[in-house]
C-alpha positions as CSV (number, residue, x, y, z in Angstrom):
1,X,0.0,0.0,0.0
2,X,1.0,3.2,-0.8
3,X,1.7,6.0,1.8
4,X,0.1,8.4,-0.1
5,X,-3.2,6.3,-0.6
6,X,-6.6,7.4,1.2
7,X,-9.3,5.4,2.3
8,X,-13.2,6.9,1.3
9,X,-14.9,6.7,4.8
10,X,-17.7,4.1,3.8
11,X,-17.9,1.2,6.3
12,X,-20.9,1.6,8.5
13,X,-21.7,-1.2,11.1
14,X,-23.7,-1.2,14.7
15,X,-25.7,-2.3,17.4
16,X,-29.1,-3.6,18.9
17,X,-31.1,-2.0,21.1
18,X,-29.9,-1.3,25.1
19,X,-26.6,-2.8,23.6
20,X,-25.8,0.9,21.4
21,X,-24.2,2.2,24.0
22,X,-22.2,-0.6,25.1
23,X,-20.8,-0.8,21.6
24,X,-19.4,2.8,21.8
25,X,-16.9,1.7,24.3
26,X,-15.6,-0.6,21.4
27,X,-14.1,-3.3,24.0
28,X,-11.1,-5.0,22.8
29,X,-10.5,-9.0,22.3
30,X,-7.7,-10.8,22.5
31,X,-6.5,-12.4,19.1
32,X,-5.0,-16.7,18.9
33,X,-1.3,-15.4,18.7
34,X,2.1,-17.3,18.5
35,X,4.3,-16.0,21.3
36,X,5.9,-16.4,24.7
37,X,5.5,-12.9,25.6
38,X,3.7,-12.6,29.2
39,X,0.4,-11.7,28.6
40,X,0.6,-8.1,30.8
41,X,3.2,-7.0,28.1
42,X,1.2,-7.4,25.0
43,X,0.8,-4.4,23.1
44,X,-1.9,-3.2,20.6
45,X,-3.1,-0.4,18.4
46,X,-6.6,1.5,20.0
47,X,-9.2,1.2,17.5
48,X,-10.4,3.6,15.3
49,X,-9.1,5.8,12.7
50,X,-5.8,6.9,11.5
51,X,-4.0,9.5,9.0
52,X,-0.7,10.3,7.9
53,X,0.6,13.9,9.9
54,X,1.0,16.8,7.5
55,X,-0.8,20.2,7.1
56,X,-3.9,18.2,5.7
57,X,-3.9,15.8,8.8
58,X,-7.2,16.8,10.2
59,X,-8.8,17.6,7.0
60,X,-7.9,13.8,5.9
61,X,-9.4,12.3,9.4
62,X,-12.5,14.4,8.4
63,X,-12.9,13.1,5.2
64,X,-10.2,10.0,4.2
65,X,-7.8,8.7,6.2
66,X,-5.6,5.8,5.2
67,X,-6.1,3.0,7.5
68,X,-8.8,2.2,10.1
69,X,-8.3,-0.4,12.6
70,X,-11.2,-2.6,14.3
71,X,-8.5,-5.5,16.5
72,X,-12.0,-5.8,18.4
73,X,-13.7,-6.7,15.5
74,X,-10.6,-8.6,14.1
75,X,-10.4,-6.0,10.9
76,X,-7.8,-3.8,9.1
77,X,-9.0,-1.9,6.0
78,X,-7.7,0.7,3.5
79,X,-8.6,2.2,0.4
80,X,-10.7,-0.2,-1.2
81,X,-9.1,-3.3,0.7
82,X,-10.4,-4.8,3.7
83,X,-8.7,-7.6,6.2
84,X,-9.9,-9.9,8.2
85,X,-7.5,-10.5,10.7
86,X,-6.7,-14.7,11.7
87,X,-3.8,-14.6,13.7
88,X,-1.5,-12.1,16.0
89,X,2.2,-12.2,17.2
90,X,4.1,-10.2,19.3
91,X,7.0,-9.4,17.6
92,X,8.2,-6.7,20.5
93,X,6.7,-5.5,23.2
94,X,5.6,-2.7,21.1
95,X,5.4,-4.3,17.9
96,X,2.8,-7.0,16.7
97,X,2.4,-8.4,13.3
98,X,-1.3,-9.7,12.0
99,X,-1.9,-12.2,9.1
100,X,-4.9,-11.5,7.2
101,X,-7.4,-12.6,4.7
102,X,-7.8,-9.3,2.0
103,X,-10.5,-8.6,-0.4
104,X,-8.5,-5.7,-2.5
105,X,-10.5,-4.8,-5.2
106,X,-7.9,-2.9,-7.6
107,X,-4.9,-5.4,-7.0
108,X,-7.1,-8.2,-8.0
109,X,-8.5,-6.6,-10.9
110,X,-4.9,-5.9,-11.9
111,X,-3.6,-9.5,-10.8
112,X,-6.6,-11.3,-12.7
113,X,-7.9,-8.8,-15.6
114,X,-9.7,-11.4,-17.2
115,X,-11.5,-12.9,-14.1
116,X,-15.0,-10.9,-13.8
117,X,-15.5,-11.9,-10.2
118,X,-11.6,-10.9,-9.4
119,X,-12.9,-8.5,-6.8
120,X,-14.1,-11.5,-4.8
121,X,-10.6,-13.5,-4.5
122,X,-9.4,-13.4,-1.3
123,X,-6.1,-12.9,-0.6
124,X,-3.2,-13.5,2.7
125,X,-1.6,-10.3,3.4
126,X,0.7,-9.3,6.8
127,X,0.6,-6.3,8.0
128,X,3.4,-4.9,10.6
129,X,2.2,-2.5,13.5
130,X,4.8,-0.5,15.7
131,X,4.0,2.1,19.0
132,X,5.7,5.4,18.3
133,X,5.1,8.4,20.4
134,X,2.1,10.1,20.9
135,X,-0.3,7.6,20.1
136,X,1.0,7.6,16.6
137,X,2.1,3.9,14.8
138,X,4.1,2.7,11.9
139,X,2.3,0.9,9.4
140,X,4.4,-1.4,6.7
141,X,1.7,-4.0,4.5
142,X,2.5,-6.6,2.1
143,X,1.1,-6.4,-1.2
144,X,-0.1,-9.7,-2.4
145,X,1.9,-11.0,0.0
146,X,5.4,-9.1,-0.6
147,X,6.5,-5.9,1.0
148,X,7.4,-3.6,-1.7
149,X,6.9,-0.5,0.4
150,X,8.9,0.6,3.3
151,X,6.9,1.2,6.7
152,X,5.3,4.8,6.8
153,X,3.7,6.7,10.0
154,X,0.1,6.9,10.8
155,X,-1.3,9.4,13.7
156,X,-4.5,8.9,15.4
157,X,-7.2,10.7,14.5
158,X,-9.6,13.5,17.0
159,X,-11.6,12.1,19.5
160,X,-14.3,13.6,18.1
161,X,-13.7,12.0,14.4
162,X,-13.5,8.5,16.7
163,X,-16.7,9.5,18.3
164,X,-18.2,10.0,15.2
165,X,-16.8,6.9,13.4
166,X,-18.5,4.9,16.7
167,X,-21.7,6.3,16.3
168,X,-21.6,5.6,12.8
169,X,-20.8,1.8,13.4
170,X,-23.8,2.0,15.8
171,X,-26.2,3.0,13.3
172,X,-25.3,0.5,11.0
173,X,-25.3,-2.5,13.3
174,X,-28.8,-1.3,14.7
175,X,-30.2,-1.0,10.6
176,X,-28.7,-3.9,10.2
177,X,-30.7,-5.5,13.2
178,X,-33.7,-4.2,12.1
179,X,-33.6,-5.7,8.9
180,X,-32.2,-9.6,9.8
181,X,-35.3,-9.2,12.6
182,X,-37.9,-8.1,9.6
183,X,-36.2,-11.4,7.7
184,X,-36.6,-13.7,11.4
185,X,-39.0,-11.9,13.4
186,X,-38.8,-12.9,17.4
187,X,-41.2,-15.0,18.6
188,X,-41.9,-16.9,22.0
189,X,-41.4,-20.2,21.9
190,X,-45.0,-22.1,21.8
191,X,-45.8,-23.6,24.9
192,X,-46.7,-23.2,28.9
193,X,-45.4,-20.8,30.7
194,X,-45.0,-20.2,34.5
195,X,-43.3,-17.3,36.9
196,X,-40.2,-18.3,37.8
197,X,-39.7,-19.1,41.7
198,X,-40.9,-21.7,44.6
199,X,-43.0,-24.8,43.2
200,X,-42.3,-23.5,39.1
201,X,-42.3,-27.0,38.6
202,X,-45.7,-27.8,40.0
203,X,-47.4,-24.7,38.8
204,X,-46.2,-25.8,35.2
205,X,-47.9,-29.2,35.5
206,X,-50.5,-27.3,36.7
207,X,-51.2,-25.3,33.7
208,X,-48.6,-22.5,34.4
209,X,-49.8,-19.0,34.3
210,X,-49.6,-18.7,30.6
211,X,-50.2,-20.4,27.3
212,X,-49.0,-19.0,24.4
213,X,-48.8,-20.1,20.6
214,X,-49.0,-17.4,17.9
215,X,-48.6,-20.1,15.0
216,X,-52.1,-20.9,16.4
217,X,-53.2,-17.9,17.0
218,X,-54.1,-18.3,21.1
219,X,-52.9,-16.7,24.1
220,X,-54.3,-17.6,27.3
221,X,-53.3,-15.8,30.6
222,X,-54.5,-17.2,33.5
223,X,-58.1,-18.2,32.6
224,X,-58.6,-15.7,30.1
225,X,-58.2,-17.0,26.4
226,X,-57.2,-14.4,23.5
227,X,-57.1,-14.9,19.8
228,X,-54.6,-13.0,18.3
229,X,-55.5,-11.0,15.0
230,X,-52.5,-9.2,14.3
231,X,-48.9,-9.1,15.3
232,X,-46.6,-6.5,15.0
233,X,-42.7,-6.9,15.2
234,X,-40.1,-5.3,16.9
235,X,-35.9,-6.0,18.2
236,X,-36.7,-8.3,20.5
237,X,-40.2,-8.0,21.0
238,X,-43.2,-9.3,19.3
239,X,-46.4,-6.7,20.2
240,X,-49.9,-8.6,19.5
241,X,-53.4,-6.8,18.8
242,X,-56.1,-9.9,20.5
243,X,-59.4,-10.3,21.2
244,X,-60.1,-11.3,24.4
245,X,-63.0,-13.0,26.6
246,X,-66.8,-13.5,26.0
247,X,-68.0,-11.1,24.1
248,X,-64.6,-10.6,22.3
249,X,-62.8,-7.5,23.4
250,X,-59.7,-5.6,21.6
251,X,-56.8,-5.9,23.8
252,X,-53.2,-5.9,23.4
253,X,-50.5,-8.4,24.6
254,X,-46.7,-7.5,24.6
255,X,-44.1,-10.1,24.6
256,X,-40.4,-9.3,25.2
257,X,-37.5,-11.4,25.0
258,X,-35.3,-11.2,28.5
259,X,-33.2,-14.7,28.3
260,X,-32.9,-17.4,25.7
261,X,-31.2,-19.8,27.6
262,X,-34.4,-20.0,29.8
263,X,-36.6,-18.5,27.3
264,X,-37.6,-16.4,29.8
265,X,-40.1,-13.0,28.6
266,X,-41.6,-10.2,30.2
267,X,-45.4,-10.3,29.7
268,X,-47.5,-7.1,29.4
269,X,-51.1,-6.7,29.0
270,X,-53.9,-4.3,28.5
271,X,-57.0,-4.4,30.7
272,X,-59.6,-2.5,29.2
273,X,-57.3,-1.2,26.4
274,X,-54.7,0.4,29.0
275,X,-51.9,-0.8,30.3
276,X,-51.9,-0.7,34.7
277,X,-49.1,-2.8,35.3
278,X,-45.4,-3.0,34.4
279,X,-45.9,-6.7,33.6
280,X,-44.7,-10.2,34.8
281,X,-41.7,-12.1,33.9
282,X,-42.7,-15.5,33.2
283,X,-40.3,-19.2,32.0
284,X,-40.4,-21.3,29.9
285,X,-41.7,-24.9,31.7
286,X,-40.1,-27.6,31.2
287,X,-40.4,-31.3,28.9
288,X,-43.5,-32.5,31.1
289,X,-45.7,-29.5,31.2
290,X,-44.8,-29.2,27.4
291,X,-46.0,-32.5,26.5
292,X,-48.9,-32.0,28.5
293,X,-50.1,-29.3,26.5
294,X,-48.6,-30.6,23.3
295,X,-51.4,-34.3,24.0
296,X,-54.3,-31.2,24.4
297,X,-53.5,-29.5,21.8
298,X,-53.6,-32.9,19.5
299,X,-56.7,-34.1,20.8
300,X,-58.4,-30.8,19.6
C-alpha cells in the first residue's frame, strides 16, 4: 500500500437496542497469537481511525484517512481493501504483526484482468504494527503477500472523528438488526409458561400461568383465552393486537425477549385497552408440562 493512498470513509456497522451504547466503548478481544511474551506485556493499536501527519492531517481524518483499525472486530482496512484478521504475534513489546485474509478490489483486478469476479478473491496479506510516540504507529503492508513498500507513520485521528466513526458503526449494526429481525422476526417459543420461583415445577404441570402459541393464534393468561388478530414486530419483542374473553374484546399483549437460555419474557397486558401494570416475567416450563399441552393440543 502506498503511503500516499486514502481510504473513502464508507464502512458503517452497529448495534441492537440497550446494547448501542455498550458498543461505543468498542471493547477490545484478545487475538489466537504465537508468542511467549507474558500476557501483561502485549501491546496493541486502540481502535479507530488513522492518517498520515501533514498540514492536511485533520482535514484527511474528516474526510479520508488511510487505514482504520477494528483489533475488536478482528479488521484492518484501507482504500478499497479490507482484512480480516486470523492470527497475531508479538514481535516486540511494542510491535505486533497480523496475518490476514484481503479482499483488495484494484490489485485483483490488476492481478486477474480477465476474471470478472476478481474483486471477490481473497487474498493473505501481513501487515506490521509498531507504537511510536504520541499515540502515533508505523504501518508497513504486504502487497499480495510481498513488502514492496517501506513502513510509513500513521497518527490517530480527533476524539471527536473517533466519536463519530462509533456512532456511525452503531447505526449500521442497529439497521442492520432491524432488517435480519424483519427477515426472522422474534417469537416466543410455543408452549406453557410459569413465573419463575418456589414450586415453578408444580405450577407448570398445573397449567402454568400462561399459554401461548401465535402459530395458532391463542394466548391464554390465566383463565382468560385471546385470539390474536395481528402481530406486529419489533428487536426483541413481538407486540400482539387480540381479542379477548366473551363477548370478544380488543386488547393488546406485549411479549419481550429477556433470556434465551431459559426463554424467559416479560409479559404485558392491556386491561380495558390500557396498560396498569409494568408486567410479569414469566419461563419457559419444562419437557413434562410441554407435552402435556402438546397431548391437548392434539386431541383438539
Amino acid at each position: 500500500m502506498s503511503p500516499n493512498s486514502k481510504v473513502l470513509v464508507g464502512r458503517r456497522a452497529a448495534c441492537v437496542g440497550l446494547a448501542f451504547t455498550c458498543l461505543l466503548s468498542s471493547a477490545v478481544t484478545a487475538f489466537a497469537q504465537d508468542t511467549t511474551m507474558p500476557a501483561t506485556e502485549r501491546w496493541q493499536p486502540k481502535d479507530g481511525i488513522y492518517a498520515s501527519p501533514g498540514k492536511d492531517f485533520e482535514a484527511d481524518c474528516d474526510e479520508i484517512h488511510y487505514i482504520e483499525i477494528e483489533l475488536a472486530e478482528k479488521s484492518v482496512s484501507g482504500n478499497e481493501w479490507s482484512c480480516k484478521v486470523t492470527s497475531r504475534t508479538d514481535t516486540a513489546a511494542d510491535a505486533i504483526r497480523l496475518d490476514m485474509t484481503c479482499y483488495d478490489y484494484n490489485l485483483t483486478q490488476s492481478l486477474y484482468p480477465k476474471d470478472p469476479n476478481a474483486g471477490e478473491r481473497k487474498l493473505k496479506e501481513v501487515i506490521l504494527l509498531k507504537r511510536l510516540e504520541n499515540g502515533a504507529i508505523s504501518i508497513r503492508k504486504t502487497v499480495n503477500n510481498k513488502f514492496k513498500y517501506s513502513s510509513w507513520r500513521a497518527d490517530y485521528c480527533p476524539e471527536r472523528v473517533q466519536r463519530t466513526r462509533l456512532e456511525s458503526i452503531a447505526e449500521a449494526k442497529l439497521k442492520a438488526a432491524q432488517e435480519e429481525m424483519m427477515r426472522n422476526p422474534w417469537r416466543p417459543k410455543v408452549g406453557v409458561y410459569a413465573a419463575p420461583g418456589a414450586n415453578f415445577g408444580e405450577r407448570c404441570l398445573s397449567g402454568g400461568e400462561a399459554i401461548v402459541d401465535l402459530g395458532e393464534k391463542s394466548i391464554s393468561i390465566g383463565t382468560e383465552k385471546c385470539s390474536v388478530v395481528q402481530i406486529r414486530d419489533e428487536l426483541g419483542t413481538a407486540e400482539t393486537f387480540v381479542e379477548c374473553g366473551t363477548p370478544k374484546r380488543p386488547e393488546m399483549i406485549i411479549f419481550r425477549k429477556l433470556d434465551d437460555a431459559t426463554a424467559t419474557i416479560l409479559v404485558q397486558k392491556t386491561k380495558n385497552r390500557n396498560f396498569s401494570d409494568a408486567g410479569e416475567q414469566l419461563s419457559y416450563c419444562g419437557a413434562a408440562a410441554q407435552a402435556t399441552y402438546a397431548q391437548k393440543k392434539g386431541k383438539k
